[in-house]
C-alpha positions in Angstrom: 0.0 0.0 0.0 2.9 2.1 0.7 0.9 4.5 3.2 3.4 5.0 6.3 -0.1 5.0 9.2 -3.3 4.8 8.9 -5.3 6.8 11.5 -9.3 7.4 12.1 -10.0 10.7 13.4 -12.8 12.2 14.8 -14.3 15.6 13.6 -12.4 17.1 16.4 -9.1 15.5 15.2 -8.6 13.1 18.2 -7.4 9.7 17.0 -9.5 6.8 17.6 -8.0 4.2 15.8 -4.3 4.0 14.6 -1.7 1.3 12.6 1.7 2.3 12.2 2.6 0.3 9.4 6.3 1.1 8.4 7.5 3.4 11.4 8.9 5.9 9.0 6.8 8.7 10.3 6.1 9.3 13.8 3.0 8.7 14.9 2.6 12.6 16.6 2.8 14.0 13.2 -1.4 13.2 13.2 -1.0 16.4 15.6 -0.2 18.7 12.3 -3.4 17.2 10.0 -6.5 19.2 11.7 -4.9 23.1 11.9 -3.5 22.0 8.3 -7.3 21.4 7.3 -8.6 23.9 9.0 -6.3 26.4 7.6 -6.5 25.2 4.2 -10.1 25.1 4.2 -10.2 28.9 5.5 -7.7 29.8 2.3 -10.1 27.7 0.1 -7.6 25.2 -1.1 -8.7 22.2 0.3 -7.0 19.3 -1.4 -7.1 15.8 -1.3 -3.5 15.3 -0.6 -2.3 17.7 2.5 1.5 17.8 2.9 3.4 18.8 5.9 6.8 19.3 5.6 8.1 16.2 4.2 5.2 14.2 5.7 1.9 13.9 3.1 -1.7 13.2 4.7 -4.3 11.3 2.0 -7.2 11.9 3.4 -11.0 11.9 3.5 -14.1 12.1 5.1 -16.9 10.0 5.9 -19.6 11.4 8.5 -18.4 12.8 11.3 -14.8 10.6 10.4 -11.7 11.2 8.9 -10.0 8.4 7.4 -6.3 9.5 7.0 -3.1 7.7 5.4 0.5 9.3 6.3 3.4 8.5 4.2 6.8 10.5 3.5 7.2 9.0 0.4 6.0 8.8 -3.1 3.0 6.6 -2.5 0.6 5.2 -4.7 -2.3 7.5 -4.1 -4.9 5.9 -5.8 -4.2 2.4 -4.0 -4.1 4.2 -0.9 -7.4 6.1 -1.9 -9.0 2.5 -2.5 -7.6 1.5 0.6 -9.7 4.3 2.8 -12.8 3.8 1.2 -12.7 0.1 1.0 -12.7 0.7 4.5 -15.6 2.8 4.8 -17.6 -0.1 2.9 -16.7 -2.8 5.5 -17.1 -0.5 7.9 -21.0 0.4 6.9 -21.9 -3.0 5.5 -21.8 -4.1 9.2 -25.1 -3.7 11.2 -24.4 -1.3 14.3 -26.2 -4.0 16.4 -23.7 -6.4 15.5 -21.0 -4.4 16.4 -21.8 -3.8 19.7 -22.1 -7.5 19.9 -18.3 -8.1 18.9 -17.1 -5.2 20.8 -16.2 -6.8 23.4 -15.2 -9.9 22.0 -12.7 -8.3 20.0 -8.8 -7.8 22.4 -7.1 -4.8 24.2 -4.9 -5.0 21.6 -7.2 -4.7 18.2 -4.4 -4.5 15.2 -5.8 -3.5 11.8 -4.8 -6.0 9.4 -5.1 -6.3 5.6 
């Protein structure tokens, strides 16, 4: 996939889920993604791609969530764009009922895999 992290965000910018795939950019660079959006949308140049000194943010939003992908690198945007919305489809294909049923079920330490 080539995306560094994968993080979901709130609409507040709080991290609710995170992977750190490769370990090539911190995981406190999330901190930089909301003023970066907010910013950006106040100039009107919101963009897909948000880049941070040498660390880009793919991103996008679903609801009150932000899906976002953090790589330093040249990455494959689109695979990483099919990547955050593949997610949003098993994410909403699942019932909310059954969700709360595996909640618990599921360990302290709940990696994303793919």
């Amino acid at each position: 996939m080539s995306a560094s992290a994968v993080f979901i965000l709130d609409v507040k910018g709080k991290p609710l889920i995170s992977r750190n795939y490769k370990g090539d950019v911190a995981m406190s660079k999330i901190e930089h993604f909301m003023p970066l959006l907010v910013q950006r949308e106040e100039e009107g140049a919101l963009a897909p791609l948000l880049s941070h000194g040498e660390v880009h943010f793919l991103w996008i939003k679903h609801s009150n969530l932000y899906l976002v992908a953090t790589t330093s690198k040249n990455a494959n945007a689109s695979l990483v764009y099919s990547f955050l919305y593949k997610t949003i489809e098993v994410g909403t294909s699942v019932p909310l009922a059954d969700w709360s049923i595996c909640l618990p079920l599921l360990p302290a330490s709940f990696k994303i895999l793919f």
